[in-house]
N, C-alpha and C positions, 0 to 999 in steps of 0.2 A: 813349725814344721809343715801343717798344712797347706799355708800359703805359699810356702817354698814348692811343694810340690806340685800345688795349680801353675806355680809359674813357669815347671819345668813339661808339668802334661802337655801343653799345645805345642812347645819343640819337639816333645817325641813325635807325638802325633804329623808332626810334619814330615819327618824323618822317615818314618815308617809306612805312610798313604798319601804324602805329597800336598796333602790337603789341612785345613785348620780344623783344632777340634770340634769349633764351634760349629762347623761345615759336616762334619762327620756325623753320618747316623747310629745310633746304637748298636745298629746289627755288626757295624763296621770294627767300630771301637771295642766290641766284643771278642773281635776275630781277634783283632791285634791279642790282649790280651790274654788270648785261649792259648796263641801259637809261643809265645812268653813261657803262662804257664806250661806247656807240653815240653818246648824245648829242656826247660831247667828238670821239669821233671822225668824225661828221657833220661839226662847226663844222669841225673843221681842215682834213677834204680839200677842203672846198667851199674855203674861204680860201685854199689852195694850189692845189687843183686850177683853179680858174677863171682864175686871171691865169698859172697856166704853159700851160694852154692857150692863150689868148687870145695872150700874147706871145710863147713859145717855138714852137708850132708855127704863129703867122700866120693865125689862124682870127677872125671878127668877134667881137668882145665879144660880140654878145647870144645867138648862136650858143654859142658854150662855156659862157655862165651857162647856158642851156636844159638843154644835155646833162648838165653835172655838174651841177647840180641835180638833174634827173631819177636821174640812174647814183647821187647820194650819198643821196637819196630812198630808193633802194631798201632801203639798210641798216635805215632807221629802218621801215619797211613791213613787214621780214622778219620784224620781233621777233612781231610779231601775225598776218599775214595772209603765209601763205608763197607766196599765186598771186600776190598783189599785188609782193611782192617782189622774185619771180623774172621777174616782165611787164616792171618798170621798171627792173632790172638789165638787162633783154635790150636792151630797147630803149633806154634812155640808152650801155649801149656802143656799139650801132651808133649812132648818132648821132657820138659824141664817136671814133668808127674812121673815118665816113665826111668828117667835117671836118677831121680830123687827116693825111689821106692826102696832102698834096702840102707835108708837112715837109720842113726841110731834113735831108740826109744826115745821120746822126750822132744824131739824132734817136728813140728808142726809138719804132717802130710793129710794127704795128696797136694794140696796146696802150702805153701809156704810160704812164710810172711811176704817178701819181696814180692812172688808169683801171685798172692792174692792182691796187694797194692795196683800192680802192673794193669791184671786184668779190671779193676774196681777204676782204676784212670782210663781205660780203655771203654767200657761202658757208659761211662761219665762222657766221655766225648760222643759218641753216638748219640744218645739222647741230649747232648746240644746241641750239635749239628746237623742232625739228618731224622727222618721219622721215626716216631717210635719204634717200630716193628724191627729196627736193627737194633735196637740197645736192647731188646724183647729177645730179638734171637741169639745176641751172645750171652744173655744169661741163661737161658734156656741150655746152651751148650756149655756154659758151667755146670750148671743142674747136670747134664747128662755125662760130664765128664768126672764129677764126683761120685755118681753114682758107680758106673760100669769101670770105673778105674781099677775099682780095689778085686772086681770080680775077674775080670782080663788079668790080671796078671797076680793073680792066685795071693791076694791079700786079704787078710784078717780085717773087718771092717768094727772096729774097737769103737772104745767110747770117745777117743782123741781122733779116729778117723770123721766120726758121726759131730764131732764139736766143729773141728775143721770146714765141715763142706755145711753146717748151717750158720759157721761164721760167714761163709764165703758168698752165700745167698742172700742172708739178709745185709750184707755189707753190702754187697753191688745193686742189690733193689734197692738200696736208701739211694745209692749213689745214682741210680738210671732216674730217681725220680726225682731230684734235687736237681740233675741236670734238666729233664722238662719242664719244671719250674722253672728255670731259667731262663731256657726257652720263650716259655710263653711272657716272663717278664720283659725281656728282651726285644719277641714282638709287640708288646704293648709300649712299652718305650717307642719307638719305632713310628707307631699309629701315633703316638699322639705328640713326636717328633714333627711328622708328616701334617698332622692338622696345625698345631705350631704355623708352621711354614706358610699353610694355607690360609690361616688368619692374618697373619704377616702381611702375603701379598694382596689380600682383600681388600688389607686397610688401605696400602699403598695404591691400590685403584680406587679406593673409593676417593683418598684424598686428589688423584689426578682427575676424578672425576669433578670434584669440587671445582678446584682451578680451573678447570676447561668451564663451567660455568661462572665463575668469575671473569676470564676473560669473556665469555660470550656476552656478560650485563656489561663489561668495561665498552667492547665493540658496540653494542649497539647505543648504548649510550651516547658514544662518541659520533658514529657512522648517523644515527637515525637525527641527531640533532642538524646534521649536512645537509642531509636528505630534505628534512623537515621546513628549512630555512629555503632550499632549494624551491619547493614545491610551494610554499609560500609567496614568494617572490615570482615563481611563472604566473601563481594564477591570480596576485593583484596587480599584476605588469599591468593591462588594462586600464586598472581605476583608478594606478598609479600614473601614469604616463597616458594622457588619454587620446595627443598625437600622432601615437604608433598606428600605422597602416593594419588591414587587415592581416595580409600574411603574416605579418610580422606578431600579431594576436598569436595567429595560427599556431606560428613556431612554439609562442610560451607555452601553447595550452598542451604540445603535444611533448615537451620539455616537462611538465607538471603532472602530467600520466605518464609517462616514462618515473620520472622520481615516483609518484607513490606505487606504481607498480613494483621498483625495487625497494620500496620500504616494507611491503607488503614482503617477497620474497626473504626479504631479511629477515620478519620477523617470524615468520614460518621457520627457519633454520636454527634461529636461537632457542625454537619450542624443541626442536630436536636435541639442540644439542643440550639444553636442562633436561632432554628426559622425559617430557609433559606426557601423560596417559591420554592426554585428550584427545581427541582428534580435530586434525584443521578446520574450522568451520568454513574457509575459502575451499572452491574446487582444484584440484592440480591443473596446469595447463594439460592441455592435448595437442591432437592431429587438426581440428579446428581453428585453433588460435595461432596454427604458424602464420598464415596470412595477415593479423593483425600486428605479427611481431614483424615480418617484412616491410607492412607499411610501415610501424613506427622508424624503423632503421633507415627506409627512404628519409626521411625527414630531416638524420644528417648531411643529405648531401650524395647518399652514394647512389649509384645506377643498379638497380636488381633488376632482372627478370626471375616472376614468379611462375611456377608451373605447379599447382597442386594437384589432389585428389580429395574425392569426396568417399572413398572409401571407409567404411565399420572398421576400427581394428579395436583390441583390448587397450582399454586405459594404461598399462604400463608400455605397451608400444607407441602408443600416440604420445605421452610422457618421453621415451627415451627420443622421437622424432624431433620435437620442439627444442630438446635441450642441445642434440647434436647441432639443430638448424641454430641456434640460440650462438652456440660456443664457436662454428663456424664462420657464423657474419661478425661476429666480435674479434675472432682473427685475423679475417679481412681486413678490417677497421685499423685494425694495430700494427698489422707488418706488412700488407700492402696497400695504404691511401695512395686516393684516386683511382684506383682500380674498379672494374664493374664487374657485376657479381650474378653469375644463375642458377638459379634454386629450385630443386626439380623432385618432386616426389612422386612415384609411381608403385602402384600395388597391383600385382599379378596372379591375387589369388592364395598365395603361399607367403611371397617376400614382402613387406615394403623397402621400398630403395629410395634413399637418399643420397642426392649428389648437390653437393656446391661447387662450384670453378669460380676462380676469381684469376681476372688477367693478370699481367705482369703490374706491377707497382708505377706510379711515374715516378722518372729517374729523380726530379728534384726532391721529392720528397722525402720524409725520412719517417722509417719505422718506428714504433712507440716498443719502448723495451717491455718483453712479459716474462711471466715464470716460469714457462716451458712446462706448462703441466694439464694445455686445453687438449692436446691428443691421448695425452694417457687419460685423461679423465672422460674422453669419449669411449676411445676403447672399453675402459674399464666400464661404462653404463651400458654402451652395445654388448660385452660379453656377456652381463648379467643375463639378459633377456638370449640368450645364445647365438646373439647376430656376430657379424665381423667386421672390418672397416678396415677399405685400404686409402693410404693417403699419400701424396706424393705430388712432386712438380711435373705442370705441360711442358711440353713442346717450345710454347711459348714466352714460357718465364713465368706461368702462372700459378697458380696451386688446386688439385681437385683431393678433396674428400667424399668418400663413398663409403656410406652406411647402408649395409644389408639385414634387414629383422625378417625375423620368421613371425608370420601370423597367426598360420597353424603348425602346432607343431607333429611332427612324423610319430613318434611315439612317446608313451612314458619315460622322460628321465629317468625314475628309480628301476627302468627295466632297462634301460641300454649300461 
């Protein structure tokens, strides 16, 4: 029977929230079954409560539908709207106390079974669903309606009246308190639902954390052995081959600094991407060392004109100049060879600005396929630092990119 009935819970569940139970939090799964329970318990006390009032205490039929309607109304009212609730609990009991009053002896009043059920389900909802201090105030108005009842309207307050209203008290305090327990079970379900989830997704980052360092030992494994062999081979060309010409020396050596220069950057990024607490023991490039990244790039072949500056700026601006100028002449390089190239850095105090132009491509040539991903990746290092960058074709069929950084900046971030 149990397993029968797990197997039917996650089709309700879907039926009823669209969503799987496993998906569903406590709080949720709680509602479902609160509105379950109220419905059926609506149907019944109306069905019971209306013909034992009407016959057992002598009251006109259309009279006791009015009141228990209204008093079993209240229930369904609580779940949502706790002023609406507790208005039509107050007043469907007096109604169905002051129609009820000229019962015969033997008779359960002010309250009457049905009428105390209704209200003890109607309490019970409040202090599930909404703060105490509503489930607080329709007992309260129980209290005070047991009390002042028998006196308004000139009744004997007997031993069966006095049994009556501290049934009716202590039945609906058990129930307002039963239901805050529930409550708060409900919210701790909930919490530790929610930490649940939060463990869950930790572990699934820590494990993509792992992988992403696994691939980073596979990459550099692979990459730096390239590298390695590369930088090998430039710089015993010489003592290998020892009829090579000077320049032709020249070429390897500046082939061999080039590769450990990227071996070096490589392995700086695999510290990042493990995570390392250390710090790089190499400096970051800067604003200094564009000039030596233009020469090296001269050495394939392409035509620059350099124009620097010897301007102070802060190490992450001199950082974002180099990489722009870096990712720039590597564009060049890739979608228009044979083109010449001008690289121009000027600081005015406030900006520095960076411009490359590169002419049109020559026609025979042909572009080297990339990712399409060196302009977003400038922008996005320019934004960081609050600069902008526009990039677009000349006139002439060429390409200019322009990076503008701010030096100084106008104000505090956390104040604009």
């Amino acid at each position: 029977m149990d397993r029968t009935r797990e197997r039917r819970f996650p089709a309700v569940m879907r039926a009823l929230t669209g969503t799987d139970a496993a998906t569903v939090p406590a709080g949720r799964r709680a509602v479902v079954w609160l509105w379950t329970v109220v419905s059926v318990g609506t149907v019944v006390l109306v069905a019971v409560g209306w013909p034992v009032t009407a016959s057992g205490y002598g009251t006109g039929p259309a009279a006791a539908m009015v009141g228990t309607l209204l008093h079993c109304a209240a229930v369904a009212l609580a779940v949502r709207w706790p002023w609406a609730g507790l208005s039509a609990s107050v007043a469907g009991a007096l109604v169905l106390i002051l129609i009820t009053a000229g019962a015969a002896p033997g008779w359960p009043w002010p309250w009457p079974v049905t009428v105390l059920l209704t209200h003890c389900l109607t309490v019970f909802v409040l202090a599930l669903r909404h703060p105490w201090y509503w489930a607080a105030s329709l007992w309260s108005a129980g209290a005070l309606l047991t009390v002042l009842a028998p006196a308004a309207i000139d009744h004997h307050a007997d031993d069966v009246v006095v049994a009556n209203g501290v049934v009716l008290l202590s039945v609906s305090g058990a129930f307002a308190l039963v239901g805050l327990l529930v409550r708060l079970w409900i919210a701790s379900a909930d919490r530790a639902e929610a930490a649940q989830r939060l463990s869950a997704s930790e572990v699934a980052r820590r494990r993509e954390l792992e992988e992403r360092n696994r691939i980073a030992r596979e990459l550099h494994d692979v990459v730096a052995h390239s590298m390695s062999v590369i930088t090998v081979q430039a710089t015993t060309a010489r003592y290998r081959r020892p009829g090579i010409d000077e320049a032709v020396q020249q070429e390897f050596a500046e082939i061999a600094a080039s590769s450990r220069r990227a071996l070096g950057e490589m392995r700086g990024l695999l510290g990042i991407l493990r995570g390392h607490d250390t710090a790089p023991t190499a400096p970051l490039p800067g604003l200094p060392d564009v000039a030596d990244l233009v020469e090296a790039t001269r050495a394939s072949g392409v035509e620059i004109a350099y124009e620097g500056t010897d301007a102070e700026v802060p190490d992450a601006v001199g950082l974002t100049a180099f990489r722009v100028v870096q990712e720039a002449l590597s564009n060049a390089l890739r979608h228009a060879p044979g083109s010449s190239v001008a690289v121009t850095l000027s600081e005015d105090g406030h900006d520095l600005t960076v411009r490359i132009i590169n002419s049109a491509p020559e026609r025979s040539a042909e572009p080297a396929p990339g990712a399409r991903l060196g302009l977003a990746g400038i922008r996005e290092r320019v934004g960081a630092v609050r600069g902008t960058v526009r990039a677009g074709a000349t006139a002439d069929g060429g390409f200019e990119l322009t990076a503008v950084i701010p030096v100084v900046e106008d104000a505090d971030p956390l104040l604009t």
